[in-house]
N, C-alpha and C positions, 0 to 999 in steps of 0.2 A: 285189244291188240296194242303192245307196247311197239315204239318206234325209235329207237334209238338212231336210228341216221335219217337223214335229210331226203325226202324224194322229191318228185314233182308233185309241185301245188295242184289240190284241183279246184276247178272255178270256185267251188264256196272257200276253201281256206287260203287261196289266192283275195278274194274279196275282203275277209275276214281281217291277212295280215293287212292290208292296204287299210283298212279300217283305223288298222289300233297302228299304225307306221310310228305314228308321234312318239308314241313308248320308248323306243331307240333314243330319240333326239333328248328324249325327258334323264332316261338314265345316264345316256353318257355324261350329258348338264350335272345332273346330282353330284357323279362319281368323277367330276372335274376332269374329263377326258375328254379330247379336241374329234371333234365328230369327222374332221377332214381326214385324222389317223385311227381312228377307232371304228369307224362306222363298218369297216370290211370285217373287222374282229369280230363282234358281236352280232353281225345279219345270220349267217347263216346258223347260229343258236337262235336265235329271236325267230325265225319260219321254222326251224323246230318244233320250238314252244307251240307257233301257231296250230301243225297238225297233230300235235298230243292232247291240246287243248281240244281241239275240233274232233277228235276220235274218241277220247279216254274222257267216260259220262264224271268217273272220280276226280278228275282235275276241275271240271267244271264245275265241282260243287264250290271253290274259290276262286277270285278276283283274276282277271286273264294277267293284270297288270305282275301280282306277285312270281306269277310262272314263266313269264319273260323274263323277266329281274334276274329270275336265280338262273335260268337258262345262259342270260347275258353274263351275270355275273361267274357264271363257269366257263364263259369263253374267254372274258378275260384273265382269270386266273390260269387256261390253260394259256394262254399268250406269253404271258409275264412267265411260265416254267421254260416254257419254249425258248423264250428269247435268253434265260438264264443259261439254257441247257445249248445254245446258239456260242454264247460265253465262252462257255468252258472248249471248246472247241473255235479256235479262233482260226478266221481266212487267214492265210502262208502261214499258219502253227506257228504262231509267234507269242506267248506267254511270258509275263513280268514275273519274277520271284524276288528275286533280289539285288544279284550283281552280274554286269555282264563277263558272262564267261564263252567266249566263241572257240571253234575248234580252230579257225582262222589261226596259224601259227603270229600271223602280228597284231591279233587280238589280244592272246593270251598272259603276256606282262604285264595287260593292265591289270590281271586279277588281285594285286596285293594290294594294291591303290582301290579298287571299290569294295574290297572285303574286309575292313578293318574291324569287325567285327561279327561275326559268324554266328552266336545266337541269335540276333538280333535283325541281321541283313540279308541271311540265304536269302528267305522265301521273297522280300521285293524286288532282288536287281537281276535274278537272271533271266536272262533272255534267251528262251530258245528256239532254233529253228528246225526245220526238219532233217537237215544236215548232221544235226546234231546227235542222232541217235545213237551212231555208234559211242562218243562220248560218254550219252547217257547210261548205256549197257556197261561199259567200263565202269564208269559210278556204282553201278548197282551190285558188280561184281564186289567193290570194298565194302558197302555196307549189309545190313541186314536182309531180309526178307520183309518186314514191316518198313523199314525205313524205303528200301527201293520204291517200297508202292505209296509211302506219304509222299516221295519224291514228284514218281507216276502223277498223283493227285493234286498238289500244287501244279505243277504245269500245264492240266487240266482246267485250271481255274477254282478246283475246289475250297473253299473258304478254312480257315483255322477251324470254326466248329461243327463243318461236317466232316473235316479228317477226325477231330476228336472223338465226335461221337459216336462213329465207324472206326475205331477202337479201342474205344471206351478209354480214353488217358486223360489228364487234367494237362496244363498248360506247361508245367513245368516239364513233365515227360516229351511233349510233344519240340519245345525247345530244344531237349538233349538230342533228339529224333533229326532236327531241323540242324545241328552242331553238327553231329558226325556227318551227316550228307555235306556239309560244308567243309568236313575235315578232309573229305575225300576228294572232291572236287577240287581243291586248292592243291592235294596231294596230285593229282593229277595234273594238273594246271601247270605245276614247278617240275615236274618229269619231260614234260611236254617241250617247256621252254629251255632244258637242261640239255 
């Protein structure tokens, strides 16, 4: 019987993890992670381990220690996605690109002053808020279909090389991509203040 979630311990694999407890303290040490911030990450993969080990005679034919390990070491990788994926999604939706552009009509003059360059500066200074979106919709009306959604994707947090590789363009393309959304936003920015 495979077990893929967690239930309650029974006496013997309740005994068992308390047995091998150290494992946790050994691996976090190895993999230089502070047991005061990890140790919640990785227990409940680590009593996993314990009743896959205790049920499944196949696991048992190797070291208990290796089947924690890879147990632990999947909790914390699934952490470290989590907390990436935490990222991209940020508390008050507030995302760096490049320059700030507010809908705030006595924001928006500053836009010529932090955009003095537009391949280069979109994607770190703007900031946006949730306020923002009709702006953003205005944006997307001037440019592409691709471009709206690299927009979409920086403000998300997504990185340069997984917009690139989730459209398969090289850097140069993906710059002309990051221009025009900047040509447009400035476009709108001087209509706005006009």
């Amino acid at each position: 019987m495979r077990r893929t979630k967690l239930e309650v311990l029974s006496e013997t694999e309740r005994i068992f993890a308390e047995q091998h407890h150290d494992i946790i303290y050994k691996f976090l040490g190895m993999k230089g992670y502070d047991p005061k911030e990890y140790y919640d990450v990785v227990l409940e993969r680590y009593l996993l381990a314990c009743q896959q080990y205790m049920v499944r005679k196949d696991l048992q034919e190797h070291v208990f220690d290796k089947i924690a390990w890879q147990h632990m070491n999947s909790a914390i990788g699934n952490h470290f996605k989590k907390m990436k994926t935490m990222k991209r999604n940020p508390v008050q939706g507030i995302t760096s690109l490049d320059a700030l552009i507010s809908v705030n009509q006595s924001d928006v003059g500053m836009v010529d002053e932090i955009i003095p360059d537009l391949t280069s500066d979109i994607e770190r200074n703007l900031v946006f808020t949730e306020n923002d979106e009709m702006f953003l919709d205005a944006v997307s009306k001037l440019v592409t279909r691709d471009q709206a959604e690299i927009m979409r994707l920086v403000l998300d947090g997504y990185s340069e090389r997984e917009i690139k590789r989730k459209f398969g363009i090289d850097r140069r393309k993906y710059n002309e991509h990051l221009a025009k959304i900047g040509e447009a936003i400035m476009s709108l920015s001087r209509k706005r203040t006009a």
